[in-house]
mmCIF file as gemmi writes it, N, C-alpha and C atoms, coordinates in Angstrom:
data_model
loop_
_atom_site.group_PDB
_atom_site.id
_atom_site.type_symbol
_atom_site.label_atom_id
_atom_site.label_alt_id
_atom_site.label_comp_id
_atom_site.label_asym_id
_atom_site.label_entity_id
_atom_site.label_seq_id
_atom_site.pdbx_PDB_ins_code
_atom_site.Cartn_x
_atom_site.Cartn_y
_atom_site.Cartn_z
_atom_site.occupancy
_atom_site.B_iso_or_equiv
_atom_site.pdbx_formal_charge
_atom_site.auth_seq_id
_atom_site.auth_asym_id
_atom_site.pdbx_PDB_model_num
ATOM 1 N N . UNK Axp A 1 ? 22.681 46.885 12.022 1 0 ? 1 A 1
ATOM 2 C CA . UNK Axp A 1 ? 21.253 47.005 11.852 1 0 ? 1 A 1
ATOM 3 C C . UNK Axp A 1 ? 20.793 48.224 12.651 1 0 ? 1 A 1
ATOM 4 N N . UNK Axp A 2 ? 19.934 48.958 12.433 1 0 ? 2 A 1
ATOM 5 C CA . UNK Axp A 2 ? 19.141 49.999 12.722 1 0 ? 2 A 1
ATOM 6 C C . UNK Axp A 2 ? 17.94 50.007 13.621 1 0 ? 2 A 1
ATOM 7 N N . UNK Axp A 3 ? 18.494 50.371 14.66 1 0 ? 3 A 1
ATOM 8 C CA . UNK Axp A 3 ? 17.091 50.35 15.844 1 0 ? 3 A 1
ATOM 9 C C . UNK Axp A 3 ? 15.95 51.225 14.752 1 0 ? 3 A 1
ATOM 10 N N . UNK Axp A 4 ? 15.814 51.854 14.08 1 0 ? 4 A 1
ATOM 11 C CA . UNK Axp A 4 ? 14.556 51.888 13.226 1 0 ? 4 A 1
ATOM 12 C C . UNK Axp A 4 ? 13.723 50.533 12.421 1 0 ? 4 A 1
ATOM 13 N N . UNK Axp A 5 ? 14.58 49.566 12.088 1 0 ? 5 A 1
ATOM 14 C CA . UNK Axp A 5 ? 14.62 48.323 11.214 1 0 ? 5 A 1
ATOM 15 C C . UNK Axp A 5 ? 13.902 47.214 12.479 1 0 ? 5 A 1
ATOM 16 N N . UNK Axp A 6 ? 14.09 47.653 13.562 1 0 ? 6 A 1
ATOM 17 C CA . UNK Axp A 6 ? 13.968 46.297 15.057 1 0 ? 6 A 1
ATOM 18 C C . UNK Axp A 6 ? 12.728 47.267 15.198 1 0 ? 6 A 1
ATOM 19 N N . UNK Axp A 7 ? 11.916 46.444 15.069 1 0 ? 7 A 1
ATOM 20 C CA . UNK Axp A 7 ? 10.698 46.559 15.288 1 0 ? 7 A 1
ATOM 21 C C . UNK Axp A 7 ? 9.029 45.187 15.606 1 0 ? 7 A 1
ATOM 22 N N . UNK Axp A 8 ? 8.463 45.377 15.821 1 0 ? 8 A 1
ATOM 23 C CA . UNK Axp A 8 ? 7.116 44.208 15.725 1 0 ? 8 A 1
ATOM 24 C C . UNK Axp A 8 ? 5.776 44.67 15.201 1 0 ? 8 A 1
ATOM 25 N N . UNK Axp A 9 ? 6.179 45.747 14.368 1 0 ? 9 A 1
ATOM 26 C CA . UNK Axp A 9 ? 5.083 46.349 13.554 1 0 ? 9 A 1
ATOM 27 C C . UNK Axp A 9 ? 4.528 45.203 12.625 1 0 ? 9 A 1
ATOM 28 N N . UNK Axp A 10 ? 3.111 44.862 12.5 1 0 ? 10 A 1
ATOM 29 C CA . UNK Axp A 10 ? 2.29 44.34 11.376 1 0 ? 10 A 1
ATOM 30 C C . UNK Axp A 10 ? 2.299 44.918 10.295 1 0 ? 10 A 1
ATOM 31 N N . UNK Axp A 11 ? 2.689 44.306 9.269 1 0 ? 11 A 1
ATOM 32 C CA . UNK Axp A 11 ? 2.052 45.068 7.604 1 0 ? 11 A 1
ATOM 33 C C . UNK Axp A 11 ? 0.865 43.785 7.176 1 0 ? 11 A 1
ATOM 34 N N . UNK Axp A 12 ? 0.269 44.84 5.756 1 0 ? 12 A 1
ATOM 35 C CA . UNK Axp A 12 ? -0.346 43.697 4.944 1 0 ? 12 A 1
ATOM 36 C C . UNK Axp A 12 ? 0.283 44.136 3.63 1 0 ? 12 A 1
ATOM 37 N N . UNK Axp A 13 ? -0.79 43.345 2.408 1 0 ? 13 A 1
ATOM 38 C CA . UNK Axp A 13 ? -0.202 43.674 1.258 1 0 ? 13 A 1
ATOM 39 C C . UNK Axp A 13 ? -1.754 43.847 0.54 1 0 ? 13 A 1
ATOM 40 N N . UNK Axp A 14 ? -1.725 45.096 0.099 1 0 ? 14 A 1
ATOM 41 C CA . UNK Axp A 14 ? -2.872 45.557 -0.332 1 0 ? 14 A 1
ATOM 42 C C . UNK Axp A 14 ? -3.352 44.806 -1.531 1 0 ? 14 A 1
ATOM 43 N N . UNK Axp A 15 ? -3.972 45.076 -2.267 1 0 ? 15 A 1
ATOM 44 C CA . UNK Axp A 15 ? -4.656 44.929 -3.812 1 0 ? 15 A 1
ATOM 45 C C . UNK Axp A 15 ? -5.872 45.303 -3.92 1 0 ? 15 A 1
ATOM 46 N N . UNK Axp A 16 ? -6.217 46.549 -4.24 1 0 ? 16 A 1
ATOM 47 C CA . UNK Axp A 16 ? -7.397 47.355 -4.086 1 0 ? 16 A 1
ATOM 48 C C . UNK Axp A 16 ? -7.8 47.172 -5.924 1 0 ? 16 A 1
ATOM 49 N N . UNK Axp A 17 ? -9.133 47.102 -5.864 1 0 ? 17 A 1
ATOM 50 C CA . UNK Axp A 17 ? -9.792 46.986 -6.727 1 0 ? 17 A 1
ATOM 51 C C . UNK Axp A 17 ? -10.024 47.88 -8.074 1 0 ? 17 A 1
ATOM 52 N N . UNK Axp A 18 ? -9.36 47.871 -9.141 1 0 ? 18 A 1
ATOM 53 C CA . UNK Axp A 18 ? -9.433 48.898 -10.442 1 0 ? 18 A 1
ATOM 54 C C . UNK Axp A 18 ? -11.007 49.824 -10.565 1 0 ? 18 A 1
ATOM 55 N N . UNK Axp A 19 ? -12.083 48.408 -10.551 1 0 ? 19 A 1
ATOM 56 C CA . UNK Axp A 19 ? -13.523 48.568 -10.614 1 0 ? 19 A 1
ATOM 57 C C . UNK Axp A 19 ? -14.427 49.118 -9.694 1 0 ? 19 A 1
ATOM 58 N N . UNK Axp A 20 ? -14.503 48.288 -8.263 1 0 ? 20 A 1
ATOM 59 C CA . UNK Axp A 20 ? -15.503 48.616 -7.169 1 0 ? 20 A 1
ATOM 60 C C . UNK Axp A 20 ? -14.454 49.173 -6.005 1 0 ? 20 A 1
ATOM 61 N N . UNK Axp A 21 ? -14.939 50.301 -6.326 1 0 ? 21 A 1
ATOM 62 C CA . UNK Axp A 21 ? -14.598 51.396 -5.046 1 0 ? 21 A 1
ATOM 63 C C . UNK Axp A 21 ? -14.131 50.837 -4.143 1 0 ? 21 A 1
ATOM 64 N N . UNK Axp A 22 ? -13.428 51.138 -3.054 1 0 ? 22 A 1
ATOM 65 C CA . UNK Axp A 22 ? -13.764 50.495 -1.509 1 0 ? 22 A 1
ATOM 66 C C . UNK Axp A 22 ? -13.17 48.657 -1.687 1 0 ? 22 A 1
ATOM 67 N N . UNK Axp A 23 ? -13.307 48.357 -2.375 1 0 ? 23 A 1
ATOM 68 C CA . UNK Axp A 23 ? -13.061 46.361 -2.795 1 0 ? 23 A 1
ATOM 69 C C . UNK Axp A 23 ? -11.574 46.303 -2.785 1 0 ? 23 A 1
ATOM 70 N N . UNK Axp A 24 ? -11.521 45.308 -2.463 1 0 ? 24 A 1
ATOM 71 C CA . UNK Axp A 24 ? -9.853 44.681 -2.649 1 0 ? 24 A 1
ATOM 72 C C . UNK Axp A 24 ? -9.427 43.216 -2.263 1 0 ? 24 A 1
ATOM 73 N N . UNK Axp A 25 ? -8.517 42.868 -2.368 1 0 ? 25 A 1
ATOM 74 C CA . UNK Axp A 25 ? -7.513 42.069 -1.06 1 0 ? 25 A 1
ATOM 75 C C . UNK Axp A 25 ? -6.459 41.954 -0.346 1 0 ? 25 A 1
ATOM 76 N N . UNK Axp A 26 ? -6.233 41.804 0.817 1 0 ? 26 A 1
ATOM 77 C CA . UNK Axp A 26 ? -5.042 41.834 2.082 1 0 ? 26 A 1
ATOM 78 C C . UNK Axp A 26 ? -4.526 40.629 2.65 1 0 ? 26 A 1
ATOM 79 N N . UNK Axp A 27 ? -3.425 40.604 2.457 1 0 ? 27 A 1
ATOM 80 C CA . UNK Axp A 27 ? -2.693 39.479 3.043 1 0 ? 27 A 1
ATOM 81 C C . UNK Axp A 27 ? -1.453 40.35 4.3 1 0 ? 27 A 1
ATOM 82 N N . UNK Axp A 28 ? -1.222 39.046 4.913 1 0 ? 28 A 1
ATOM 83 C CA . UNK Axp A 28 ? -0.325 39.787 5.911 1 0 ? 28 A 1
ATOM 84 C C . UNK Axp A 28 ? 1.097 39.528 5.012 1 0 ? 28 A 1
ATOM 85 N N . UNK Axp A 29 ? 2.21 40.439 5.775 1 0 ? 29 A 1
ATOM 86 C CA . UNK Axp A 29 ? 3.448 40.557 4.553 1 0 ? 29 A 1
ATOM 87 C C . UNK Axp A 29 ? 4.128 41.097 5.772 1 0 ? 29 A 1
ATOM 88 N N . UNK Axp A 30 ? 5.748 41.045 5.568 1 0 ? 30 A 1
ATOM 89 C CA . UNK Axp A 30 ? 6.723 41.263 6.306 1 0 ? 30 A 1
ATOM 90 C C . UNK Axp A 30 ? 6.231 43.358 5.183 1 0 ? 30 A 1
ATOM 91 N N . UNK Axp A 31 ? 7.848 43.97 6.336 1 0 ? 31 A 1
ATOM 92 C CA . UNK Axp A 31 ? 7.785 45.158 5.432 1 0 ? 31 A 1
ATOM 93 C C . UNK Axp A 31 ? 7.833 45.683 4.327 1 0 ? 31 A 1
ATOM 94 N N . UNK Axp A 32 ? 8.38 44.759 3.934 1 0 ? 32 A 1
ATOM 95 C CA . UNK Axp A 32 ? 9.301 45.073 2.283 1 0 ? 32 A 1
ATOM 96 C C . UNK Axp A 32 ? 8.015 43.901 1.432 1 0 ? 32 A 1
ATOM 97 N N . UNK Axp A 33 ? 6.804 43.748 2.042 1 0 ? 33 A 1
ATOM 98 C CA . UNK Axp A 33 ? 5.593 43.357 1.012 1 0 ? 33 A 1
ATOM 99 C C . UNK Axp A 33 ? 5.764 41.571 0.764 1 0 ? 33 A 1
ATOM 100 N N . UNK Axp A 34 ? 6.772 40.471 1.277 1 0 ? 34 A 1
ATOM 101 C CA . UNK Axp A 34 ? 6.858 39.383 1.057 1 0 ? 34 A 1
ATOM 102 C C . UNK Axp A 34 ? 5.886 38.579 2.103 1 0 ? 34 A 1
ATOM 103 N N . UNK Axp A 35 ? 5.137 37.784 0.883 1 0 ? 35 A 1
ATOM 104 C CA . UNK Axp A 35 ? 4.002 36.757 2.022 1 0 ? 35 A 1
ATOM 105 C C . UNK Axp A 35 ? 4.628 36.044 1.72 1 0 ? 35 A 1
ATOM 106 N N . UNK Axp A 36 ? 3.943 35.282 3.512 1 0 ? 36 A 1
ATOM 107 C CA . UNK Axp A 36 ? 4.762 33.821 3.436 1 0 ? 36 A 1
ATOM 108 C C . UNK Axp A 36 ? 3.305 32.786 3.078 1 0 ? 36 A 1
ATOM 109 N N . UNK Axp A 37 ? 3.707 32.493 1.754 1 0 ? 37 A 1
ATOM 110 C CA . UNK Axp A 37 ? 2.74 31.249 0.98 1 0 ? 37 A 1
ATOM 111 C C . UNK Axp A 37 ? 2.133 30.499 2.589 1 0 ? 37 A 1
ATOM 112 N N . UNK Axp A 38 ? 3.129 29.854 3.143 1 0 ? 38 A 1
ATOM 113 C CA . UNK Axp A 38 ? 3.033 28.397 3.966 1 0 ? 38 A 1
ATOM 114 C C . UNK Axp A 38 ? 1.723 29.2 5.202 1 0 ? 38 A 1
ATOM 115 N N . UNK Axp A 39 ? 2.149 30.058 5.131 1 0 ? 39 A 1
ATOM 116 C CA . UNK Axp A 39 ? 0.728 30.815 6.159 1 0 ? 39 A 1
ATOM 117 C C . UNK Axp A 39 ? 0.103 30.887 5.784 1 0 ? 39 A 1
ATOM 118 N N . UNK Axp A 40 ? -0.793 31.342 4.837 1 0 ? 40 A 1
ATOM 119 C CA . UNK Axp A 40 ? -2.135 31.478 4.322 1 0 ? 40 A 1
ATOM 120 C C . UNK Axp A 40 ? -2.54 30.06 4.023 1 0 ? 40 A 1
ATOM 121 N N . UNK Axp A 41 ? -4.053 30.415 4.405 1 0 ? 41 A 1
ATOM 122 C CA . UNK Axp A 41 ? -5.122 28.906 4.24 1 0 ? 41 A 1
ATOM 123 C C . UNK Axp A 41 ? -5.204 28.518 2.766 1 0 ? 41 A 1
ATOM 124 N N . UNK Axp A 42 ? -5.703 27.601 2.281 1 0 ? 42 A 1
ATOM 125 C CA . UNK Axp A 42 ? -5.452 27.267 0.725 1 0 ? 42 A 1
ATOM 126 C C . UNK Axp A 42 ? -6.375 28.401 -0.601 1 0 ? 42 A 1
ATOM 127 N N . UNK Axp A 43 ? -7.467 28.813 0.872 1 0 ? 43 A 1
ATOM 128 C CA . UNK Axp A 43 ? -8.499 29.76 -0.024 1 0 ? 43 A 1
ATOM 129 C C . UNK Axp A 43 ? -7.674 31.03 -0.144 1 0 ? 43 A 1
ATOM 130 N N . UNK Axp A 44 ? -7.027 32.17 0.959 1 0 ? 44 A 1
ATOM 131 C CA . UNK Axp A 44 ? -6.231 32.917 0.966 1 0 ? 44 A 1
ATOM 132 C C . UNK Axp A 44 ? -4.927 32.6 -0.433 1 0 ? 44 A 1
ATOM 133 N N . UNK Axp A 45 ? -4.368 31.707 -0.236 1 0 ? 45 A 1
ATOM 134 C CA . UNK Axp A 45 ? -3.215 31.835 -1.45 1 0 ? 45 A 1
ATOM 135 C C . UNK Axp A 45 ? -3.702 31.817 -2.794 1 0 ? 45 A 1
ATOM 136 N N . UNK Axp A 46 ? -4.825 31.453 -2.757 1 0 ? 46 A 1
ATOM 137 C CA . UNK Axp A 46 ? -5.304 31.079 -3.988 1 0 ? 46 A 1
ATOM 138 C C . UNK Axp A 46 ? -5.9 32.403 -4.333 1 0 ? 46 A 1
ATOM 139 N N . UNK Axp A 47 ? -6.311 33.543 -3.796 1 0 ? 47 A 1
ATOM 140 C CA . UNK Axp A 47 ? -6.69 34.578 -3.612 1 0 ? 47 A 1
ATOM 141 C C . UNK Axp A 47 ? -5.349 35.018 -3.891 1 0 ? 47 A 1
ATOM 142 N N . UNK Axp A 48 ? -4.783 35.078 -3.409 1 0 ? 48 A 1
ATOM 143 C CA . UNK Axp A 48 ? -3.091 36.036 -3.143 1 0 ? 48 A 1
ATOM 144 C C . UNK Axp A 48 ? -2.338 35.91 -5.171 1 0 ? 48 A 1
ATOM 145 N N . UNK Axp A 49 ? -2.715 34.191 -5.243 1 0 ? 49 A 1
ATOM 146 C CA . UNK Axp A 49 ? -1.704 34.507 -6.425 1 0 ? 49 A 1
ATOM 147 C C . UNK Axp A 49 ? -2.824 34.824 -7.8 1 0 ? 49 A 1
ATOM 148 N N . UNK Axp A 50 ? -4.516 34.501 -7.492 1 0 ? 50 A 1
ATOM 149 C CA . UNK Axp A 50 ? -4.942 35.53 -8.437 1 0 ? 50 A 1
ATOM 150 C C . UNK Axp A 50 ? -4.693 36.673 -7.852 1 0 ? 50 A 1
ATOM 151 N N . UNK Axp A 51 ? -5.106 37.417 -7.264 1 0 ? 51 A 1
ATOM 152 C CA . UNK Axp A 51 ? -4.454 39.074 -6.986 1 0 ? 51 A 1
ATOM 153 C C . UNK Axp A 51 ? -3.186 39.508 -7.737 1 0 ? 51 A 1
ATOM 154 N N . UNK Axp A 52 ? -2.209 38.583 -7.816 1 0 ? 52 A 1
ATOM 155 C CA . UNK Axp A 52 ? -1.314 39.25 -8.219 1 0 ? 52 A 1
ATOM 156 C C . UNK Axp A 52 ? -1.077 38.87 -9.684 1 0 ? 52 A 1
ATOM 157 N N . UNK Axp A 53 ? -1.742 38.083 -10.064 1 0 ? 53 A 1
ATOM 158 C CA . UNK Axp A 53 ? -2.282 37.57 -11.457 1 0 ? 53 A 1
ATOM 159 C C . UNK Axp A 53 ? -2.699 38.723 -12.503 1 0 ? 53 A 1
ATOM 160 N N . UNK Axp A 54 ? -3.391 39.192 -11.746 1 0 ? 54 A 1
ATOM 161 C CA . UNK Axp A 54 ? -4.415 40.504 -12.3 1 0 ? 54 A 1
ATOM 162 C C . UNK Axp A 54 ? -3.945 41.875 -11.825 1 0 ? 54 A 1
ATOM 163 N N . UNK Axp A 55 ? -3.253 41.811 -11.56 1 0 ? 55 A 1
ATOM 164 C CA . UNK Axp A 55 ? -2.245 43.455 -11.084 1 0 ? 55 A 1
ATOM 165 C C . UNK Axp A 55 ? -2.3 44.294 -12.389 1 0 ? 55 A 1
ATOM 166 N N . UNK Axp A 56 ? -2.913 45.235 -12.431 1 0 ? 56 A 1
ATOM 167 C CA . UNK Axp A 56 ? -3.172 45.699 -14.029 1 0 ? 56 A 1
ATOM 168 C C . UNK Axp A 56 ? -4.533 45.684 -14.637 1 0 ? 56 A 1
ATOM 169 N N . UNK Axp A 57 ? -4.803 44.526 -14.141 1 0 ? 57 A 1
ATOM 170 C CA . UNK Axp A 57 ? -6.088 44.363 -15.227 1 0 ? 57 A 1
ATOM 171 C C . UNK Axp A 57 ? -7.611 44.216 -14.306 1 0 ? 57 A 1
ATOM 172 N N . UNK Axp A 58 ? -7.286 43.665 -13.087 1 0 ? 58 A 1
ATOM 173 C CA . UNK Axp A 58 ? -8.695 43.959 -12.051 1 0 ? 58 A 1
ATOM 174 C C . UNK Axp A 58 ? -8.084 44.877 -11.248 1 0 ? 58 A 1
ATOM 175 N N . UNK Axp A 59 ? -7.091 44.572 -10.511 1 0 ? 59 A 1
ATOM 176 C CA . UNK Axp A 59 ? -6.538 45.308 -8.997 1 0 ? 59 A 1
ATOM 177 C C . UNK Axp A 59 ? -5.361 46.38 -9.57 1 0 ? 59 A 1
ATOM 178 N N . UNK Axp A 60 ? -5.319 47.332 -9.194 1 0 ? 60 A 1
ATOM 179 C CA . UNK Axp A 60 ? -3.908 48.42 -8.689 1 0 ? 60 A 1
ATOM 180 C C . UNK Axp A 60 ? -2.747 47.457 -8.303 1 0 ? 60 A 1
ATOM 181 N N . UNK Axp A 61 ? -1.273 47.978 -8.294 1 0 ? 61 A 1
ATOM 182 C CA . UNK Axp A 61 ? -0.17 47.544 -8.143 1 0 ? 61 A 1
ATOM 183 C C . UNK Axp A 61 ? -0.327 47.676 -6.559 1 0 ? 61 A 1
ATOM 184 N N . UNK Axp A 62 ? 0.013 46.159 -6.321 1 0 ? 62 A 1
ATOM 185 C CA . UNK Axp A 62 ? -0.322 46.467 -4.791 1 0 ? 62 A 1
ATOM 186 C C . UNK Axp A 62 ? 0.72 47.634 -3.909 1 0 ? 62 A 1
ATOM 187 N N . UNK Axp A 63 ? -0.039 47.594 -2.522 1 0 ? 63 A 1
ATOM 188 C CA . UNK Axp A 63 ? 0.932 48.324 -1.755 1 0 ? 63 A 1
ATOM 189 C C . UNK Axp A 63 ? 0.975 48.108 -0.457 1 0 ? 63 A 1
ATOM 190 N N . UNK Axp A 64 ? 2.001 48.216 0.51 1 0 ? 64 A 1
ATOM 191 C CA . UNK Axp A 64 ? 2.672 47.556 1.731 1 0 ? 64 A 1
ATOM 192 C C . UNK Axp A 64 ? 2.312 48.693 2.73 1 0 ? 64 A 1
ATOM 193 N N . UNK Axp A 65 ? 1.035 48.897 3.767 1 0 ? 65 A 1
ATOM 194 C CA . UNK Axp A 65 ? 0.437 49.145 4.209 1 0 ? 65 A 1
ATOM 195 C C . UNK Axp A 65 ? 0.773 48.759 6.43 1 0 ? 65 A 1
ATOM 196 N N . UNK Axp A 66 ? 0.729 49.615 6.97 1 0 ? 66 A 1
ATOM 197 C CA . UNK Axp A 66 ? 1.132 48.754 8.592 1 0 ? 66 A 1
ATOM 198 C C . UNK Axp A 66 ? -0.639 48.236 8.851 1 0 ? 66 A 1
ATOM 199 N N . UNK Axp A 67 ? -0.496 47.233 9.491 1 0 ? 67 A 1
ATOM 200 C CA . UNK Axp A 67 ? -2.122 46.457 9.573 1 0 ? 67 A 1
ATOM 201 C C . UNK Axp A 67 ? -2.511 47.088 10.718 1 0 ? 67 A 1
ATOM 202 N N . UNK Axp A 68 ? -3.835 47.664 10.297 1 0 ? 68 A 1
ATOM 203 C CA . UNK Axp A 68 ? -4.739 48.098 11.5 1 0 ? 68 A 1
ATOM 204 C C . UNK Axp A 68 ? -5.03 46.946 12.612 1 0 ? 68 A 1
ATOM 205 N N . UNK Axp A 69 ? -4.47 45.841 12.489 1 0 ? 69 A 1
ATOM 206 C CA . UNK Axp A 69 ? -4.533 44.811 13.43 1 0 ? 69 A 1
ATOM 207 C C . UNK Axp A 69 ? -3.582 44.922 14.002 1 0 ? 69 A 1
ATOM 208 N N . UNK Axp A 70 ? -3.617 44.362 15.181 1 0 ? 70 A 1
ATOM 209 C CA . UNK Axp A 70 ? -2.47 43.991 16.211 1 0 ? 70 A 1
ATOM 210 C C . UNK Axp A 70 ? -2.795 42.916 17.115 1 0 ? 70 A 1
C-alpha cells in the first residue's frame, strides 16, 4: 500500500443540479465515491438513491470531491 493511499482525508459525493445553478446534493463517500447506506439518516438515503435515480435527467453524473468539512 502507498503512503499516498494512508490518509484521513474527507470526500463527498456530489450531484449538482442539470436546472438550478448553484443546487445539488452531497453525501459523505470514501475516495473512490462509495456511501455507506447504514450512515445516512432515512431522509439523506432517500435523497442519495433519488439522486442517483436521476443522474441524467435532473442532476450531472456525480463527482468525488475532498469535503470542505473536517
Amino acid at each position: 500500500m502507498s503512503s499516498v493511499s494512508i490518509h484521513h482525508a474527507r470526500y463527498e459525493i456530489r450531484f449538482r443540479s442539470l436546472f438550478q445553478e448553484g443546487r445539488g446534493l452531497a453525501f459523505p463517500c470514501d475516495a473512490q465515491g462509495h456511501v455507506n447506506l447504514d450512515d445516512l439518516s432515512d431522509a439523506a438515503r432517500n435523497n442519495y438513491l433519488y439522486a442517483r435515480a436521476l443522474v441524467g435527467r435532473e442532476f450531472a453524473t456525480p463527482a468525488v470531491h475532498q469535503s470542505d468539512i473536517h
